[in-house]
MIVEX-730490 format. One line per 4 residues: their letters; for each residue z, y, x of C-alpha. Coordinates in steps of 0.25 Angstrom, whole numbers, padded with zeros to 4 digits. Each point is the difference from the previous one (the first is absolute). Layout:
a = Z,Y,X; ...
***
This chain:
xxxx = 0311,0351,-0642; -0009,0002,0012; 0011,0004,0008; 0011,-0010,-0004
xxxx = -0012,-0010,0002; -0001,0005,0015; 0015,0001,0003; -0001,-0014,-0004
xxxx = -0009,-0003,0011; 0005,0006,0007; 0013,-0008,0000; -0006,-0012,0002
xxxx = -0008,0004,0011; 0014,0005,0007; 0007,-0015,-0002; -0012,-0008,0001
xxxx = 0000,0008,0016; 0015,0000,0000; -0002,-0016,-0003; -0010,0000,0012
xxxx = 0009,0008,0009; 0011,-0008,0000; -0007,-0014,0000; -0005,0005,0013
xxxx = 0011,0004,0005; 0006,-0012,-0003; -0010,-0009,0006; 0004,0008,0013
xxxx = 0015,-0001,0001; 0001,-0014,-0006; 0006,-0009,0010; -0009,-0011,0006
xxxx = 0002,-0014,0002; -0006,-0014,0000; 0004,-0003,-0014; -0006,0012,-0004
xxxx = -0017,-0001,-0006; -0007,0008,0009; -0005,0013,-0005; -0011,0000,0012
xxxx = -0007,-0009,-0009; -0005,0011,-0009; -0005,0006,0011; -0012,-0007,0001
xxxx = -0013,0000,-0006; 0001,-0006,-0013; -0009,-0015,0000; 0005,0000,0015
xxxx = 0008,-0015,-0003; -0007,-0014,-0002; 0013,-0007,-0003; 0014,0005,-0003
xxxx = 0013,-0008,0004; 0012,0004,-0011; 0014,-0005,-0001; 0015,0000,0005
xxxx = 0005,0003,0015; -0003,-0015,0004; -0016,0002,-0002; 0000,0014,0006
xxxx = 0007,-0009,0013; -0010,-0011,-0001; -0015,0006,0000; -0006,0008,0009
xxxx = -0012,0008,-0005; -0003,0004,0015; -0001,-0012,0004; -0010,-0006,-0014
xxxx = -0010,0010,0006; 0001,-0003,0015; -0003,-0014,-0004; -0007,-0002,-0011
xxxx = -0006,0013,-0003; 0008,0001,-0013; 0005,0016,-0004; 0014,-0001,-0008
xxxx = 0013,0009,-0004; 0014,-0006,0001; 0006,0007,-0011; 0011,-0009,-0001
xxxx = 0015,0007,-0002; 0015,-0004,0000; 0002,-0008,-0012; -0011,0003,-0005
xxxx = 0000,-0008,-0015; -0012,-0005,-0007; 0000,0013,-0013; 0000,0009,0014
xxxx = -0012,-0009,0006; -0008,0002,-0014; 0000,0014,0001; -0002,0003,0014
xxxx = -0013,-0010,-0001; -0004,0006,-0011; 0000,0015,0007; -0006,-0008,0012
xxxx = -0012,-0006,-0010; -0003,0014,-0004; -0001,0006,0015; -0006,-0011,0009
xxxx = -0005,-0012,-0010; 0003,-0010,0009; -0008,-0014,0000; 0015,-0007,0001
xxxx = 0016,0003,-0003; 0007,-0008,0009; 0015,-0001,-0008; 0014,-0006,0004
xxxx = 0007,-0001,-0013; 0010,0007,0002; 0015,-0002,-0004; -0005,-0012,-0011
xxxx = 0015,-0003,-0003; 0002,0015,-0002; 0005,0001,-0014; -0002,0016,0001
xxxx = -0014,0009,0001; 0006,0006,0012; 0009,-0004,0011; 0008,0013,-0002
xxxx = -0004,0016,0001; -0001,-0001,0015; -0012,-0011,0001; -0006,0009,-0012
xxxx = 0001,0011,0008; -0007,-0007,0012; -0013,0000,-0008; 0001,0014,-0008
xxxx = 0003,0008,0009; -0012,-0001,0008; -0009,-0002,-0011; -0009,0011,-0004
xxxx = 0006,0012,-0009; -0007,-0002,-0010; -0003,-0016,0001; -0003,-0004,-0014
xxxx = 0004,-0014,0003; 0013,0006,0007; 0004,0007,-0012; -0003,-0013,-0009
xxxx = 0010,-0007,0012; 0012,0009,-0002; -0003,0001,-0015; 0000,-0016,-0005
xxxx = 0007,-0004,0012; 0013,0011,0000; -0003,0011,-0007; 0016,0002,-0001
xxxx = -0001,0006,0016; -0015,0005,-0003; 0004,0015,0004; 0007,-0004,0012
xxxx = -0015,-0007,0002; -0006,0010,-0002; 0007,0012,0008; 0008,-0008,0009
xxxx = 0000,0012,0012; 0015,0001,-0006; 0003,-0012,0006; -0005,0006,0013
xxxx = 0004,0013,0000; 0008,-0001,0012; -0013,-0007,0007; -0003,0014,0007
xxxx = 0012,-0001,0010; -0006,-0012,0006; -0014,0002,-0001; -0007,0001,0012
xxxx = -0015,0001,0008; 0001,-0016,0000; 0001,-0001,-0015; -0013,0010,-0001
xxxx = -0008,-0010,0006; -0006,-0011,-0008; 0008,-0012,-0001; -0005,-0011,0010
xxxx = 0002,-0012,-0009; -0015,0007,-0005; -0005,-0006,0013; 0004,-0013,-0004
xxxx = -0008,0001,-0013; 0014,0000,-0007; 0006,-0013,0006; 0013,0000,0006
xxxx = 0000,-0005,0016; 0016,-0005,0003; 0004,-0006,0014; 0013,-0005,-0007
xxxx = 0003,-0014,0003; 0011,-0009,-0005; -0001,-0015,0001; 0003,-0008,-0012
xxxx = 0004,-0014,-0005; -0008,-0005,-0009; 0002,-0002,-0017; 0002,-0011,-0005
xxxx = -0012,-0008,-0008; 0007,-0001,-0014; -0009,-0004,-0011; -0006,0008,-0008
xxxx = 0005,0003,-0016; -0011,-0007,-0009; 0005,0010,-0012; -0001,0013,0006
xxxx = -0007,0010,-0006; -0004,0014,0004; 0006,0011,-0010; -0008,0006,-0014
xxxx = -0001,0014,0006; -0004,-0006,0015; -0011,-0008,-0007; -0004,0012,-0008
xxxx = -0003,0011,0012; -0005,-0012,0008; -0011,-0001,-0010; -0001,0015,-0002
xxxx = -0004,0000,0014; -0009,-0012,-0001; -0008,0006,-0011; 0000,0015,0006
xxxx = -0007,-0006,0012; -0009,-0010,-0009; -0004,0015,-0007; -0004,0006,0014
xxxx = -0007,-0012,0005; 0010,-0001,0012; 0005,-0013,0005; 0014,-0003,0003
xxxx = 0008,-0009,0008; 0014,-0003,0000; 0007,-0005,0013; 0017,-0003,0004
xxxx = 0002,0002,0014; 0010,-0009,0007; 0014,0001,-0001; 0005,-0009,0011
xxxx = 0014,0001,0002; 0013,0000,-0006; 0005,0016,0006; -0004,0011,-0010
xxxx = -0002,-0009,-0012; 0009,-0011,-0006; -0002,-0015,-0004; 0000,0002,-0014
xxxx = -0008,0014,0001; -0010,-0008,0008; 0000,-0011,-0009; -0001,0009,-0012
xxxx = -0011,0008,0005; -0008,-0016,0006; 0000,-0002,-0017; -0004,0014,-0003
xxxx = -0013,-0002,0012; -0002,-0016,-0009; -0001,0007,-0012; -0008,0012,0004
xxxx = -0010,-0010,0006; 0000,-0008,-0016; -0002,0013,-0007; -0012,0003,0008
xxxx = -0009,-0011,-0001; -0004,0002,-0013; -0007,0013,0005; -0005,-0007,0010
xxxx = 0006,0010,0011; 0005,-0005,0012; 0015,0001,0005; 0001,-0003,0015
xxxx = 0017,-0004,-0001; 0002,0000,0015; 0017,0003,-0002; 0003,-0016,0002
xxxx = -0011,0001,0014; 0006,0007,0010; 0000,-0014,0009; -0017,-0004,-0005
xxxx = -0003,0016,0003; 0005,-0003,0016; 0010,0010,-0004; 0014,-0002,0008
xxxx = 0015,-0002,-0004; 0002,0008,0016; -0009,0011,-0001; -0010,0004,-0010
xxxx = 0011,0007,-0011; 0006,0012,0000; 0013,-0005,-0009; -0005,-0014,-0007
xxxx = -0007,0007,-0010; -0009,0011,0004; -0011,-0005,0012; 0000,0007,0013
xxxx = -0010,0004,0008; -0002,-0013,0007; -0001,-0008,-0016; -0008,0012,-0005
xxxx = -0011,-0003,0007; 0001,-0015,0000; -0002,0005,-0016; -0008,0010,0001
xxxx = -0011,-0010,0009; 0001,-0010,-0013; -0001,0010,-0010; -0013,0005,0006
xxxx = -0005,-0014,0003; 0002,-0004,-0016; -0007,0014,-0005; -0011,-0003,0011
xxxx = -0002,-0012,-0006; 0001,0002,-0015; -0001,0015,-0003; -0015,0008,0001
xxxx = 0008,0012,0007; -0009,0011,0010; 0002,-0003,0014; 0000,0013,0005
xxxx = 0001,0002,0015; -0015,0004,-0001; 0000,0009,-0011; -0001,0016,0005
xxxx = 0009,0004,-0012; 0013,-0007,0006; -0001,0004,0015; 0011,0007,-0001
xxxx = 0007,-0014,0002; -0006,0000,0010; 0005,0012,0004; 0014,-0001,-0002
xxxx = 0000,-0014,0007; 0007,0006,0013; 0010,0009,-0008; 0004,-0013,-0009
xxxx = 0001,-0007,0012; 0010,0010,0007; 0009,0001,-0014; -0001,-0017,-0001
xxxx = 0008,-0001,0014; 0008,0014,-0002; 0006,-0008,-0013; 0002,-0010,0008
xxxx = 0008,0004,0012; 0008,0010,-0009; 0003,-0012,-0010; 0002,-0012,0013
xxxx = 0016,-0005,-0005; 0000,-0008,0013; -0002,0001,0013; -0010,-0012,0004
xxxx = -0009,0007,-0011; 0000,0014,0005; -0003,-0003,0013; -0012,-0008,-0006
xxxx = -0006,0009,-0009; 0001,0010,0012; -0005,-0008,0009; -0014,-0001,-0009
xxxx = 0001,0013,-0005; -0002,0006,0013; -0011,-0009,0004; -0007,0009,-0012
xxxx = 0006,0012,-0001; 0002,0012,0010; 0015,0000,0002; 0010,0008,0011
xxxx = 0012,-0009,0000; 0014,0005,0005; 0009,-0014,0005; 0014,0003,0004
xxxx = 0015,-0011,0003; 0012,0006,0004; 0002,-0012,0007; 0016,-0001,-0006
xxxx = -0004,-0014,-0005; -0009,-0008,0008; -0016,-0003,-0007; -0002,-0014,0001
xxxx = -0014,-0002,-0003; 0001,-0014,0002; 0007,0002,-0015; -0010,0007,-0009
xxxx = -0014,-0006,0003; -0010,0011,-0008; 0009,0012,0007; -0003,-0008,0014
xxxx = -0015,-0001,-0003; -0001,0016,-0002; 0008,0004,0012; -0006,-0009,0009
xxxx = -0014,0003,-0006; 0004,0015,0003; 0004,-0003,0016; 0014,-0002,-0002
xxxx = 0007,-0012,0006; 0013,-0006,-0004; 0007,0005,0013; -0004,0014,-0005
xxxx = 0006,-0003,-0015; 0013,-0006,0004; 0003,0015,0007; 0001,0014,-0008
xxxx = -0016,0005,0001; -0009,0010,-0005; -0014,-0001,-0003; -0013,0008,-0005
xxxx = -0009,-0009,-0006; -0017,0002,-0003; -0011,-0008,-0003; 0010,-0011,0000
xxxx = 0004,0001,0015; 0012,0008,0007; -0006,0010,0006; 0015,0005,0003
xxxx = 0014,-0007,0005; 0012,0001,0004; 0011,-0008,0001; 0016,-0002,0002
xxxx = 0004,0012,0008; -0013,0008,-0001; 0001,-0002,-0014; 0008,0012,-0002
xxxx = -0011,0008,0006; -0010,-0005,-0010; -0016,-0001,-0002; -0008,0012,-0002
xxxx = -0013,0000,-0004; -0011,0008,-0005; -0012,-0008,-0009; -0011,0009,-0005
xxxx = 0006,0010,-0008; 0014,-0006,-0001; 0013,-0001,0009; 0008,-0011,0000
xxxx = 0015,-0003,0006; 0009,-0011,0000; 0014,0001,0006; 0015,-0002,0001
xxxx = 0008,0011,-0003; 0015,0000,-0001; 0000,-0017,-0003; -0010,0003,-0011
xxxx = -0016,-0002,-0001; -0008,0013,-0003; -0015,0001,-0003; -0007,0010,0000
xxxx = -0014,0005,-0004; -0005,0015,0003; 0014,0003,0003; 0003,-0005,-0016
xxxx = 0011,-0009,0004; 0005,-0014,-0010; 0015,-0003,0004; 0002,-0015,0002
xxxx = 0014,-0001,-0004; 0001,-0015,0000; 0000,-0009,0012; -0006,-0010,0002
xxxx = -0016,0000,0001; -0009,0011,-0006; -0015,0002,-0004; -0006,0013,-0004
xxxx = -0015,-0001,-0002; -0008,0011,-0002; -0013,0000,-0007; -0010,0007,0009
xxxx = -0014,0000,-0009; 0011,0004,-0013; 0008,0010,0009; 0014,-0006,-0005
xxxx = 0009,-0007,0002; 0001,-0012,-0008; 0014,-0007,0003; 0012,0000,0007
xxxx = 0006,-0013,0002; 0014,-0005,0007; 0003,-0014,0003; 0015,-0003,0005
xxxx = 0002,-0012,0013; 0008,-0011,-0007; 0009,-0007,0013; -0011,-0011,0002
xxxx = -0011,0013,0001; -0005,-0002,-0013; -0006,0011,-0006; 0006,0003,-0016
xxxx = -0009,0003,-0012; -0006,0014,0002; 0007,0014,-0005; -0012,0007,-0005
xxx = 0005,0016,0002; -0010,0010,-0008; -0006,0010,0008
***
């Protein structure tokens, strides 16, 4: 009896470190993305978070936790995910209650015309797969929400086991959206018309099951003494989302706020707002429906002001505990402005988030034109603003030219003829070129050479205090000497 007793232990112990093993290993080969929940977050100390954002793609765009502390003292998580549905939000702020007590929950509803628990197996992955192995509230997810896929959950290293042919040193290192306390920086911009103002339907009503995990999670945080408040960041433009989807989603946002008010819990439905928020048709969205980083922090600055003003939360900028925010302030700042220029889908944005960036960071820039077309920088106002910032006058720009660039000045140049001999020079520990070979710019870094295989204009910039490079970006000359939206080359 004895020793079929110990043989069965012995089992057990073998899968329940088998289970460990392979939930390890699949938090390493998992791809990683911004829709994807940060697994950095269990990373830190539990009780570390005074408030916790949750919610779809849109709120993960729209708040930035960095930015709550820098100005208001405030310590929060962004765990919001890509469609990310309200069932998935109670059991992610139910493992979050149970790590960090949070005094607040800061909640999109997400998806509240989604007829479905989850928006699909993807989106359910998103959450899972980060989650703890052995997350009680991840295995009550997969078992009420889909329990048909709940192995696939569970062991999903099949669905990565071709991972290991692209894995490398890059995706050893912690993901950097950890830096941004889980928020997602985009530089994407896409100018909008505006919806329509059509009125709203008097007799919508939010769904059964909706009305019953919204009050599931009402009553969990009622049963943890944690606050929560609900917010609907602006949708401004008519791009990624409809008319009628908008309109549908304006009733959902109504009838969210109706339901609410006899728990007394606030619903801050800004989706309507953009315009009372500051927030522009021209420049603050990424697509219409997620913010950029301009609208981000227009919303993030009133999101803090309102929990200033209504919400007892910590400020803690003088609180020992939390200097690593401190800390980290210069490497967030780095990745702010890398996620930038790498994201810049024009060029008047590039060159001004370059411009600033190397106002604050430590960048060796690389700047060549095979002079084929013409640069006009008459044409392009932010691209002029750099260049000449740099040294570089339009006379030297309308000609082929190569430059090294440091401390946002040239500190090397040569143009039209000359540039086919190119700029050599030697910054602290690096080596930097720039010239015309053969018709074609080439950079290169200790003798690492990046082919430039388009015309036109191209940046390489090289970050000096990370030791990377952190783009490669061409520009072609349009006729008038217009520069194009940037071609963003991995490197």
């Amino acid at each position: 009896m004895k020793e079929k007793f110990s043989k069965l232990l012995k089992a057990v112990f073998f899968f329940l470190v088998l289970g460990f093993l392979i939930g390890k290993l699949t938090q390493v080969m998992i791809l990683r993305g911004t829709l994807v929940l940060p697994k950095d977050y269990y990373d830190y100390p539990k009780n570390t978070f005074d408030a916790v954002i949750f919610g779809p793609s849109t709120v993960r765009n729209a708040i930035y936790p960095r930015q709550l502390y820098d100005d208001y003292g405030i310590v929060s998580y962004n765990l919001g995910t890509g469609s990310q549905t309200v069932p998935q939000t109670y059991y992610l702020a139910e493992e979050t209650i149970k790590r960090d007590h949070p005094k607040l929950l800061i909640v999109m509803a997400g998806l509240l015309t989604e007829k479905n628990v989850i928006h699909g197996k993807a989106f359910m992955h998103y959450l899972t797969d980060s989650m703890p192995v052995f997350s009680v509230s991840k295995l009550k997810m997969i078992w009420r929400l889909d329990r048909e896929h709940a192995v696939e959950y569970l062991f999903p290293l099949d669905i990565y086991h071709t991972r290991w042919k692209t894995y490398t040193e890059e995706d050893a290192k912690s993901f950097d959206r950890s830096l941004a306390l889980g928020a997602r920086i985009s530089a994407n911009q896409t100018a909008v018309e505006a919806y329509e103002d059509n009125p709203l339907d008097e007799n919508y009503a939010l769904s059964e099951q909706m009305c019953a995990w919204l009050d599931r999670l009402i009553q969990l945080c009622k049963a943890n003494d944690t606050e929560l408040l609900f917010v609907t960041t602006p949708s401004i433009g008519n791009d990624w989302v409809s008319q009628s989807l908008y309109d549908e989603r304006r009733n959902a946002a109504a009838a969210l706020t109706e339901f609410l008010e006899p728990y007394g819990i606030t619903h801050l439905d800004y989706l309507a707002a953009g315009e009372e928020l500051g927030i522009s048709l021209e420049t603050d969205s990424a697509d219409g429906h997620h913010l950029n980083v301009r609208g981000s922090e227009k919303f993030t600055e009133m999101i803090g002001a309102y929990l200033e003003e209504h919400y007892d939360l910590p400020d803690r900028r003088e609180d020992a505990r939390y200097s690593w925010l401190d800390d980290e302030k210069d490497a967030y700042r780095s990745y702010y402005w890398t996620c930038l220029i790498q994201q810049a889908s024009a060029a008047d944005t590039y060159f001004e988030y370059l411009q600033k960036a190397s106002e604050e960071e430590d960048y060796l820039i690389l700047a060549a034109s095979d002079g084929k077309v013409p640069l006009n920088l008459t044409a392009d106002e932010q691209a002029a603003a750099w260049l000449e910032s740099c040294g570089l006058d339009a006379e030297d720009a309308a000609a082929a030219f190569t430059a090294v660039i440091s401390d946002g000045k040239i500190l090397s140049l040569k143009n039209e003829q000359a540039a086919a001999e190119g700029c050599l020079e030697k910054i602290g520990d690096v080596t930097a070129e720039a010239a015309i070979e053969n018709g074609s710019v080439v950079f290169r870094l200790n003798e690492t050479g990046y082919a430039q295989p388009e015309g036109g204009l191209q940046i390489l910039v090289y970050d000096r205090k990370e030791g990377r490079v952190i783009d490669s970006a061409a520009f072609s000359i349009a006729e008038d000497g217009s520069l194009s939206a940037p071609v963003h080359r991995l490197v």
